[in-house]
LUMSE-346279 format. One record per residue (C-alpha): x, y, z. Coordinates in pm, 1 decimal. Example, Ala and Ser with C-alpha at 12.3 -4.5 7.8 and 13.67 -1.06 7.14 Angstrom:
BEGIN
1230.0 -450.0 780.0
1367.0 -106.0 714.0
END
This chain:
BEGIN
-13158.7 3998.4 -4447.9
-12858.2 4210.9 -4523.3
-12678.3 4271.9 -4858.4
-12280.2 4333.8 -4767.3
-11964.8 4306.0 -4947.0
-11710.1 4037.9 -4978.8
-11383.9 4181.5 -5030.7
-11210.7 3876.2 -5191.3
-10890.4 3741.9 -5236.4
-10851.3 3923.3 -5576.6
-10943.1 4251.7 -5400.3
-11260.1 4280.5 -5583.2
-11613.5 4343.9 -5402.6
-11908.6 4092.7 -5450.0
-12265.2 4136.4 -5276.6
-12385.8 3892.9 -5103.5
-12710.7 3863.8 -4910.8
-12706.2 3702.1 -4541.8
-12953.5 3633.7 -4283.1
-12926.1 3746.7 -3947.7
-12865.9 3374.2 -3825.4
-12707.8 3292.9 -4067.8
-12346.6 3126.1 -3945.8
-11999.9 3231.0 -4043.8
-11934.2 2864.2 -4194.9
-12204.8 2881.2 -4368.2
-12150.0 3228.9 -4534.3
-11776.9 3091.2 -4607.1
-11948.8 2729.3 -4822.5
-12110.7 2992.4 -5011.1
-11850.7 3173.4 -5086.7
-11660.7 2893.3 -5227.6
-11962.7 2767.0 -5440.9
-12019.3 3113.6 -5542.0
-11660.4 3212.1 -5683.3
-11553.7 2956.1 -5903.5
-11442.6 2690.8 -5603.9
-11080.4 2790.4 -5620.9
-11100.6 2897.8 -5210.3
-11177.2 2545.1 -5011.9
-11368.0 2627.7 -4663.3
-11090.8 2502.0 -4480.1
-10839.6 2786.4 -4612.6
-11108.0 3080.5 -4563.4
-11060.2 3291.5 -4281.2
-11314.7 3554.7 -4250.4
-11243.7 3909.5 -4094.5
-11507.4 4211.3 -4017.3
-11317.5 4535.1 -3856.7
-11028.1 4368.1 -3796.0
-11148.1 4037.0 -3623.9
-11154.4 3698.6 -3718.0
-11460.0 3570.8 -3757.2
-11513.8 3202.0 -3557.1
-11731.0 2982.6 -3773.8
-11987.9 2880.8 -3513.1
-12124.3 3215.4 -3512.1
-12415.9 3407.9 -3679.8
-12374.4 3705.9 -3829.6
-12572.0 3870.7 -3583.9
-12312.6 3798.2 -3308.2
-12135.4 4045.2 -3532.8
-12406.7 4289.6 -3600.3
-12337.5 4279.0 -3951.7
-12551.3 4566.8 -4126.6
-12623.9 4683.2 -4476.1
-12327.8 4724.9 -4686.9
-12081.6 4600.4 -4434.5
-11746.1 4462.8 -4546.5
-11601.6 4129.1 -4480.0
-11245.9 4023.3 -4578.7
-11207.0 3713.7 -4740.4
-10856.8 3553.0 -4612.7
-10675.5 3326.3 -4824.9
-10491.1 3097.8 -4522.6
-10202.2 2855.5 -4538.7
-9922.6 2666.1 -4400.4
-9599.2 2720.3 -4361.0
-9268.6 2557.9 -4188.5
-9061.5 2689.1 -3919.0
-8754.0 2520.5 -3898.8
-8573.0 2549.4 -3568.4
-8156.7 2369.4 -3599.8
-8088.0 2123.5 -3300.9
-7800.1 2103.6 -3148.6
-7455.9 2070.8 -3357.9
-7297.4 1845.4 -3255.6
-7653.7 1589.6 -3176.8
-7643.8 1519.9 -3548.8
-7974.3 1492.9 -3543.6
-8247.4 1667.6 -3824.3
-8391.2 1997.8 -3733.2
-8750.8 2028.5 -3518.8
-9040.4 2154.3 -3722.1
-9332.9 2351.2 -3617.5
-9650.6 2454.3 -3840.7
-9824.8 2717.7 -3877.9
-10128.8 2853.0 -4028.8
-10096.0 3186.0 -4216.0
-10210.6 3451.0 -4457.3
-9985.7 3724.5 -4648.6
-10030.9 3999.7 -4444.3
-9956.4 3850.4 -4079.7
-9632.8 4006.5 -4009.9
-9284.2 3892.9 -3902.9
-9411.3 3986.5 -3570.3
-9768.0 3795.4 -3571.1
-9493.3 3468.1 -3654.5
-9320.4 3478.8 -3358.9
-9646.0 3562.5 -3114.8
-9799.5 3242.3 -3283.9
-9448.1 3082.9 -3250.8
-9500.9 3231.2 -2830.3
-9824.0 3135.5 -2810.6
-9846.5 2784.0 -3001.4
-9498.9 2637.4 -2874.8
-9418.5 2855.7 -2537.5
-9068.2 3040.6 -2707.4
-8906.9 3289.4 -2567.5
-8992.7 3553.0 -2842.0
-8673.9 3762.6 -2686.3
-8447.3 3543.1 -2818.2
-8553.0 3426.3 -3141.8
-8532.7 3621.3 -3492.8
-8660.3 3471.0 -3812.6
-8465.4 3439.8 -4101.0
-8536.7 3248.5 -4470.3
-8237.1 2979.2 -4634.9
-8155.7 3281.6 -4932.3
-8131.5 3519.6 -4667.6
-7915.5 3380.9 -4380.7
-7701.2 3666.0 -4343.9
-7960.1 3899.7 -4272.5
-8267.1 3848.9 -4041.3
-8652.4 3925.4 -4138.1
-8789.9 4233.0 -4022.9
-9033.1 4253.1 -3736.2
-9276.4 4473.3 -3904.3
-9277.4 4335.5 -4265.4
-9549.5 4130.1 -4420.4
-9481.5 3781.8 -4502.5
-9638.8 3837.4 -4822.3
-9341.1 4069.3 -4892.6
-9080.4 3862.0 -4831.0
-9267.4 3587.1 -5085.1
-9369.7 3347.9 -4750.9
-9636.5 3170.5 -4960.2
-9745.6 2804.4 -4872.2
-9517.1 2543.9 -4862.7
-9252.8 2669.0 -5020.8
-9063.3 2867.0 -4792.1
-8850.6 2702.7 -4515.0
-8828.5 3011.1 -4189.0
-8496.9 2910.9 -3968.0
-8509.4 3032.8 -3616.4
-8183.1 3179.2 -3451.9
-8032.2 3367.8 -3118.1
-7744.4 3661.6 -3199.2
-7474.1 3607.2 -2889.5
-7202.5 3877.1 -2890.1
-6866.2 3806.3 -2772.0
-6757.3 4105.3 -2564.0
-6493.4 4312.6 -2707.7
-6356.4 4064.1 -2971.3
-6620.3 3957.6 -3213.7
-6985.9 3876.4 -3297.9
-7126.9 3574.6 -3387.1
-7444.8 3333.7 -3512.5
-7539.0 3073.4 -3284.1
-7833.7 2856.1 -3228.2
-8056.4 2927.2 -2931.3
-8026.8 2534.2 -2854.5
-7652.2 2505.6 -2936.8
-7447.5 2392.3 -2642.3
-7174.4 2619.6 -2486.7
-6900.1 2358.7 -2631.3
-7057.1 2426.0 -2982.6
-6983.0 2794.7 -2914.9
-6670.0 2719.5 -2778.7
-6547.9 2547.4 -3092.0
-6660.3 2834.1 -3323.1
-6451.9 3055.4 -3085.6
-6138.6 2796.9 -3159.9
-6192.3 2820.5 -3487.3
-6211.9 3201.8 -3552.2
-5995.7 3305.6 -3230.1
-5718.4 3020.5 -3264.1
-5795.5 3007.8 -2854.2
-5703.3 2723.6 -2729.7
-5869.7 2669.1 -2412.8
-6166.7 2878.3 -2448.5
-6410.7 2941.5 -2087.7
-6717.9 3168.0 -2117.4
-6847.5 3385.5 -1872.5
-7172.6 3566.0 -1813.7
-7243.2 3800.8 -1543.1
-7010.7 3619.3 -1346.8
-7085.4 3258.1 -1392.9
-6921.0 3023.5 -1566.7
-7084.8 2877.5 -1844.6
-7075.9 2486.7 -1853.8
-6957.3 2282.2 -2135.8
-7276.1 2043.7 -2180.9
-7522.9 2271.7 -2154.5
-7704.5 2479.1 -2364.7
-7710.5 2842.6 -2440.8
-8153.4 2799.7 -2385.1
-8056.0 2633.1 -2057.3
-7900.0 2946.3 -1939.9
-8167.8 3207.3 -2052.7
-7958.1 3338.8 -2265.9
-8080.2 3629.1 -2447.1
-8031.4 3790.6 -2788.3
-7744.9 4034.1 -2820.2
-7600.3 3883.8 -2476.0
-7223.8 3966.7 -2367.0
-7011.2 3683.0 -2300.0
-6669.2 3752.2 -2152.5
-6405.5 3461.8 -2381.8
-6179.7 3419.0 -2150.2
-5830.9 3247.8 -2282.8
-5755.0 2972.9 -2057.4
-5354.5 2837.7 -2000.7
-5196.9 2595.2 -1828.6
-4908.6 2768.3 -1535.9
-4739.1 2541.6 -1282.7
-4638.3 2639.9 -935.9
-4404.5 2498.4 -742.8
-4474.5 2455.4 -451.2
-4196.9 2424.7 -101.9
-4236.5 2151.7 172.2
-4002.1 2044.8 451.2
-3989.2 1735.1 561.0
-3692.4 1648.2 863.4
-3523.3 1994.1 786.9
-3522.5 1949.1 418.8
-3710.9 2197.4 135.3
-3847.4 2089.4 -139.3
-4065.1 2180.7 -452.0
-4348.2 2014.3 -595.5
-4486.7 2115.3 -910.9
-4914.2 2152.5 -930.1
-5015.8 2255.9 -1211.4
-5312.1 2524.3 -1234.9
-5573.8 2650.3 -1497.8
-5614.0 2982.7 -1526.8
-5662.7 3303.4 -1708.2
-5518.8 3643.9 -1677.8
-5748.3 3813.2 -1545.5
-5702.6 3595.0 -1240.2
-5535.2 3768.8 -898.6
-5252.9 3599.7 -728.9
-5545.3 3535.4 -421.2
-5747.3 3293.5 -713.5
-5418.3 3149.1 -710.1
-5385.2 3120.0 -377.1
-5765.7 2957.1 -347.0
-5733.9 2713.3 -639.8
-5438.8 2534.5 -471.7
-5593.4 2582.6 -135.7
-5921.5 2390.7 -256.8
-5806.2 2134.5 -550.6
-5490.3 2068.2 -354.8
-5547.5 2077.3 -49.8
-5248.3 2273.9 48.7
-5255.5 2491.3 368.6
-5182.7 2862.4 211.7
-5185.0 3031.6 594.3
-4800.3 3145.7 543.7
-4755.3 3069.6 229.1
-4598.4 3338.8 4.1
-4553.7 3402.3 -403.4
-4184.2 3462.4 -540.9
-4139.3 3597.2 -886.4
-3792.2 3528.2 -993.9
-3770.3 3819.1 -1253.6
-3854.0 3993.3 -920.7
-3659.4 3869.3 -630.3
-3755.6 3960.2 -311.4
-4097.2 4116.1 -433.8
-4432.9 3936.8 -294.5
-4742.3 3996.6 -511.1
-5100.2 4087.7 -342.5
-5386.3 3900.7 -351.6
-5582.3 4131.1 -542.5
-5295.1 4164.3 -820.1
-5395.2 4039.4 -1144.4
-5134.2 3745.7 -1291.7
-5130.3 3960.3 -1625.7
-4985.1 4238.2 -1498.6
-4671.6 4068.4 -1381.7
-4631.6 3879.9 -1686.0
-4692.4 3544.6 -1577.2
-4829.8 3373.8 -1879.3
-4869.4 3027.5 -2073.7
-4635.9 2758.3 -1991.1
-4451.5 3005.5 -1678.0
-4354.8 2875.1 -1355.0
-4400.5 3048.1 -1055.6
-4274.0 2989.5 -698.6
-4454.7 2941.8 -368.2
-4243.0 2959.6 -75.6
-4324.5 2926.1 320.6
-4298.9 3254.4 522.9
END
């Protein structure tokens, strides 16, 4: 038999004696009989040096001696709220999770890893009066008043557009939801989004990509230019227009590929004309920009 200290929820030490096989379970019903019944079993978690305690075991598995403390835990739930996708209009998914004050922001999202497989790179925790400003890895949840059942945890990914603007946007979001939050506070019209060189796809989502926290995606403003484009037929020239979708970071040899491949027009002596520029030919590796050639332009494409 061993006489140890409970350190209880209160903070204040009680003795206790234990046997040697006596079980952790066990120790816990007494504990709630023995404290005025406000701590059910079933919220008692039970720590000695810093581990928890499994309820199947005696106290000799932990070699519990004279005077020894154990930590009485006060556990409960809370909800982790995680938005779906905007424009699904569907409710958000919910995930529960068993807690005490002093876990950390950080012991969340390892439980969050380890419970529901998420990508703990990407996610940050935030609370519904604090949405502009994200919880802190290393803060207790007891500081931030994360008490059971009241508090409502919203999971979210930080994307930064490169060298216009940062933004808030759900880690399941598609890259059209982005997109129209980049119409919205760009006025772009025909946002695309690049990453690493890859064009990011309308339908899918952000997750879907890997995307992760403080990414850089290139916005790059889309327009509409139309080329027109010479044939002979029996000794007669001729322009067709074809229009093309571009931006302007584009080079005159994109050009030269895009009608190749979506219109199927032979671009072996094919050249550019610029009619502010007569008698000038562009390069391939000449960006459209830097001649001017922007929304709504024409340009010229003549045979050598």
């Amino acid at each position: 038999m061993h006489i140890i200290k409970i350190v209880y929820i209160n903070a204040k030490e009680y003795d206790m004696i234990v046997g040697d096989d006596e079980t952790v379970l066990e120790v816990k019903n007494r504990i709630y009989s023995s404290f005025g019944r406000e701590l059910p079993v079933e919220k008692q978690q039970l720590e000695f040096n810093g581990l928890e305690m499994q309820d199947e075991n005696t106290m000799q598995c932990y070699q519990i001696d004279n005077y020894d403390k154990i930590l009485v835990r006060e556990m409960y739930g809370i909800s982790v709220f995680r938005p779906l996708n905007l424009s699904s209009g569907q409710s958000n998914e919910r995930y529960g999770l068993i807690v005490h004050k002093d876990y950390t922001v950080g012991d969340l999202k390892l439980m969050l890893q380890r419970q529901f497989g998420f990508d703990i790179t990407r996610i940050r925790l935030t609370l519904p009066n604090l949405m502009s400003n994200y919880l802190m890895d290393d803060v207790k949840i007891g500081d931030y008043d994360i008490f059971a059942g009241s508090t409502v945890i919203t999971m979210q990914v930080r994307i930064e557009i490169d060298g216009v603007f940062s933004m808030e946007v759900e880690d399941n979001a598609t890259v059209e939801d982005l997109k129209i939050q980049i119409r919205q506070t760009l006025g772009l019209r025909f946002p695309q989004l690049q990453l690493n060189g890859v064009i990011l796809q309308s339908n899918r989502t952000l997750r879907s990509y890997q995307i992760p926290s403080h990414s850089h995606i290139t916005v790059l403003d889309m327009y509409f230019i139309t080329c027109m484009v010479a044939r002979t037929k029996i000794g007669i020239t001729f322009h067709l227009p074809y229009t093309l979708f571009v931006h302007k970071g584009n080079t005159f040899g994109d050009l030269r590929l895009i009608l190749q491949t979506k219109h199927g027009i032979d671009m072996t002596n094919m050249r550019f004309e610029l009619l502010d520029l007569p008698g000038s030919e562009p390069t391939d590796n000449c960006a459209i920009y830097y001649v001017g050639l922007d929304a709504d332009t024409t340009l010229y494409v003549s045979e050598n």
